[in-house]
C-alpha positions as CSV (number, residue, x, y, z in Angstrom):
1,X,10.3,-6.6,24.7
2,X,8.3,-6.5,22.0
3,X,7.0,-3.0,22.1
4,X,8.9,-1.5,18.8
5,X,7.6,-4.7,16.8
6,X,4.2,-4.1,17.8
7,X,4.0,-0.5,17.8
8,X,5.5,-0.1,13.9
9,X,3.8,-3.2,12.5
10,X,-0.1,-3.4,13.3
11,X,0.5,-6.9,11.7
12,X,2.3,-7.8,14.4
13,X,0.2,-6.0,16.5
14,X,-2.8,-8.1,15.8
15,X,-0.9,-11.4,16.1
16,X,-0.3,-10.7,19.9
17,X,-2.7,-8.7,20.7
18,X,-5.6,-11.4,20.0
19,X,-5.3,-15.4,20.6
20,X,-3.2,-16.4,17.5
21,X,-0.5,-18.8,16.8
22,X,1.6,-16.4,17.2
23,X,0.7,-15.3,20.5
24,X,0.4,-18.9,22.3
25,X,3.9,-20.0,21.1
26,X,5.6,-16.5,21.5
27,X,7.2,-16.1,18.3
28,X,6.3,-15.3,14.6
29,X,7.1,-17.5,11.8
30,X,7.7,-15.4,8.3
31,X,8.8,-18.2,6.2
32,X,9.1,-16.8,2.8
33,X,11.4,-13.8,3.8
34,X,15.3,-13.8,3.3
35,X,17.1,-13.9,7.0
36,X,19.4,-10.9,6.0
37,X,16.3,-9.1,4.8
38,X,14.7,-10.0,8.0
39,X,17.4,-8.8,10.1
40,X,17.8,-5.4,8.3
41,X,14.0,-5.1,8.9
42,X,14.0,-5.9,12.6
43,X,17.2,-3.6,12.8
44,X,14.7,-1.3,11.2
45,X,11.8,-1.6,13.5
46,X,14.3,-1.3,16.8
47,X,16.7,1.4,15.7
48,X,14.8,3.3,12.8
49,X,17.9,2.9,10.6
50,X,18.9,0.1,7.8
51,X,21.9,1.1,6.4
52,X,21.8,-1.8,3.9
53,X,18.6,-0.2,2.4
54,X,20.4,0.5,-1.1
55,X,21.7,-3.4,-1.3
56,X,18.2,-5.1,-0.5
57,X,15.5,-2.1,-1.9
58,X,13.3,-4.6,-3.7
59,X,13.1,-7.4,-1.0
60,X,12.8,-5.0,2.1
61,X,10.2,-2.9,0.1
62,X,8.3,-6.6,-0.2
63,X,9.0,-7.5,3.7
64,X,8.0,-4.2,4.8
65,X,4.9,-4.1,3.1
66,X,3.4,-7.8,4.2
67,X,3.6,-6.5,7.8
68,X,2.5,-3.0,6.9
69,X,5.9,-0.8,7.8
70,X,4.8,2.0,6.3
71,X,7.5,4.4,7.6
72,X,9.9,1.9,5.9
73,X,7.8,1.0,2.9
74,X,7.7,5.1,2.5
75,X,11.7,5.0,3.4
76,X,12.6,2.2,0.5
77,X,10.4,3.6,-2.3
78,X,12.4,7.4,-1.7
79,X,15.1,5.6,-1.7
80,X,14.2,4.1,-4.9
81,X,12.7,7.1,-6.3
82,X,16.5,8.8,-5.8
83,X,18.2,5.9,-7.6
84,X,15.9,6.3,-10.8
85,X,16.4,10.2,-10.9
86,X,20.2,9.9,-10.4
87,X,20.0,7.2,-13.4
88,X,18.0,9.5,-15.4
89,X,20.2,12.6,-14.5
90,X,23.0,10.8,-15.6
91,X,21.7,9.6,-19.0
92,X,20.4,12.8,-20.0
93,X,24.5,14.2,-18.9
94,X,25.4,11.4,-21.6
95,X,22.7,12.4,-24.0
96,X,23.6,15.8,-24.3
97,X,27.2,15.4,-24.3
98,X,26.9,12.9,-27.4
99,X,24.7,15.6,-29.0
100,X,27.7,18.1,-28.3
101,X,30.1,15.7,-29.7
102,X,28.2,14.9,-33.2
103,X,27.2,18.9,-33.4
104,X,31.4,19.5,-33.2
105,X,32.2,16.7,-36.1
Protein backbone atom coordinates (compact mmCIF):
# COMPACT_ATOMS: atom_id res chain seq x y z
CA UNK A 1 0.00 0.00 0.00
CA UNK A 2 2.49 2.22 0.69
CA UNK A 3 5.14 1.20 -1.75
CA UNK A 4 5.07 4.48 -4.16
CA UNK A 5 5.24 6.75 -0.86
CA UNK A 6 8.21 4.99 0.28
CA UNK A 7 9.90 4.30 -2.76
CA UNK A 8 9.86 8.28 -4.04
CA UNK A 9 10.33 9.86 -0.65
CA UNK A 10 13.38 8.37 1.44
CA UNK A 11 11.65 10.63 4.12
CA UNK A 12 9.04 8.56 4.20
CA UNK A 13 11.11 5.75 3.82
CA UNK A 14 12.88 6.20 7.04
CA UNK A 15 9.75 6.95 9.02
CA UNK A 16 8.50 3.26 8.35
CA UNK A 17 11.33 1.66 7.78
CA UNK A 18 12.77 2.19 11.54
CA UNK A 19 10.59 2.38 14.91
CA UNK A 20 9.13 5.99 14.59
CA UNK A 21 5.90 7.58 15.38
CA UNK A 22 5.12 7.17 12.27
CA UNK A 23 5.44 3.70 11.96
CA UNK A 24 3.63 2.54 15.35
CA UNK A 25 0.53 4.54 14.55
CA UNK A 26 0.50 3.90 10.70
CA UNK A 27 0.14 7.20 9.43
CA UNK A 28 2.23 10.51 8.92
CA UNK A 29 1.26 13.74 10.24
CA UNK A 30 2.59 16.88 7.97
CA UNK A 31 0.97 19.56 9.74
CA UNK A 32 2.20 22.67 8.17
CA UNK A 33 1.35 21.68 4.53
CA UNK A 34 -1.90 22.87 2.62
CA UNK A 35 -4.43 19.76 2.12
CA UNK A 36 -4.80 20.59 -1.68
CA UNK A 37 -1.04 20.80 -1.87
CA UNK A 38 -0.90 17.60 -0.11
CA UNK A 39 -3.26 15.89 -2.31
CA UNK A 40 -1.53 17.10 -5.62
CA UNK A 41 1.67 15.70 -3.98
CA UNK A 42 0.35 12.33 -3.16
CA UNK A 43 -1.40 12.37 -6.68
CA UNK A 44 2.16 12.94 -7.52
CA UNK A 45 3.93 10.21 -5.77
CA UNK A 46 1.03 7.55 -7.03
CA UNK A 47 0.48 8.58 -10.64
CA UNK A 48 3.75 10.63 -11.58
CA UNK A 49 1.46 13.49 -12.83
CA UNK A 50 0.12 16.86 -11.04
CA UNK A 51 -1.69 18.67 -13.40
CA UNK A 52 -2.29 21.50 -10.94
CA UNK A 53 1.63 22.00 -10.94
CA UNK A 54 1.30 25.68 -12.62
CA UNK A 55 -1.47 26.80 -9.84
CA UNK A 56 0.50 25.63 -6.65
CA UNK A 57 4.51 25.88 -8.00
CA UNK A 58 5.74 27.67 -4.89
CA UNK A 59 4.00 25.48 -2.19
CA UNK A 60 4.47 22.01 -4.00
CA UNK A 61 8.20 23.07 -4.69
CA UNK A 62 8.28 23.55 -0.57
CA UNK A 63 6.27 20.17 0.15
CA UNK A 64 8.31 18.34 -2.21
CA UNK A 65 11.40 19.34 -0.92
CA UNK A 66 10.76 18.62 3.04
CA UNK A 67 10.23 14.91 2.08
CA UNK A 68 13.01 15.00 -0.49
CA UNK A 69 10.84 14.39 -4.04
CA UNK A 70 13.41 15.09 -6.06
CA UNK A 71 11.77 13.96 -9.37
CA UNK A 72 9.06 16.52 -8.36
CA UNK A 73 11.27 19.15 -6.84
CA UNK A 74 13.29 18.80 -10.40
CA UNK A 75 9.59 18.82 -12.18
CA UNK A 76 8.27 22.24 -10.31
CA UNK A 77 11.60 24.26 -10.67
CA UNK A 78 11.36 23.46 -14.90
CA UNK A 79 8.31 24.31 -14.58
CA UNK A 80 9.25 27.43 -13.06
CA UNK A 81 12.14 28.01 -15.03
CA UNK A 82 9.53 27.93 -18.37
CA UNK A 83 7.24 30.55 -16.68
CA UNK A 84 10.25 33.11 -16.11
CA UNK A 85 11.55 32.55 -19.87
CA UNK A 86 8.06 32.93 -21.32
CA UNK A 87 7.84 36.24 -19.03
CA UNK A 88 11.04 37.38 -20.23
CA UNK A 89 10.33 36.45 -23.94
CA UNK A 90 7.40 38.34 -23.80
CA UNK A 91 8.89 41.53 -22.26
CA UNK A 92 11.65 41.71 -24.56
CA UNK A 93 8.53 41.24 -27.64
CA UNK A 94 7.19 44.50 -25.84
CA UNK A 95 10.55 46.09 -25.51
CA UNK A 96 11.40 45.98 -28.93
CA UNK A 97 8.15 46.72 -30.37
CA UNK A 98 8.12 50.08 -28.21
CA UNK A 99 11.58 50.75 -29.60
CA UNK A 100 10.01 50.27 -33.20
CA UNK A 101 7.22 52.53 -32.29
CA UNK A 102 9.36 55.62 -30.87
CA UNK A 103 12.03 54.90 -33.97
CA UNK A 104 8.68 55.43 -36.44
CA UNK A 105 7.52 58.94 -34.61
Amino acid sequence: MFFHLLARSPVFNAMFEHEMEEKKLGRVEILDVDHEVMEEMLRFIYTGEAPNLDKMADDLLAAADKVCISVLVIDVLVSLSITILVVCARNTEITSTVLKMTRLM
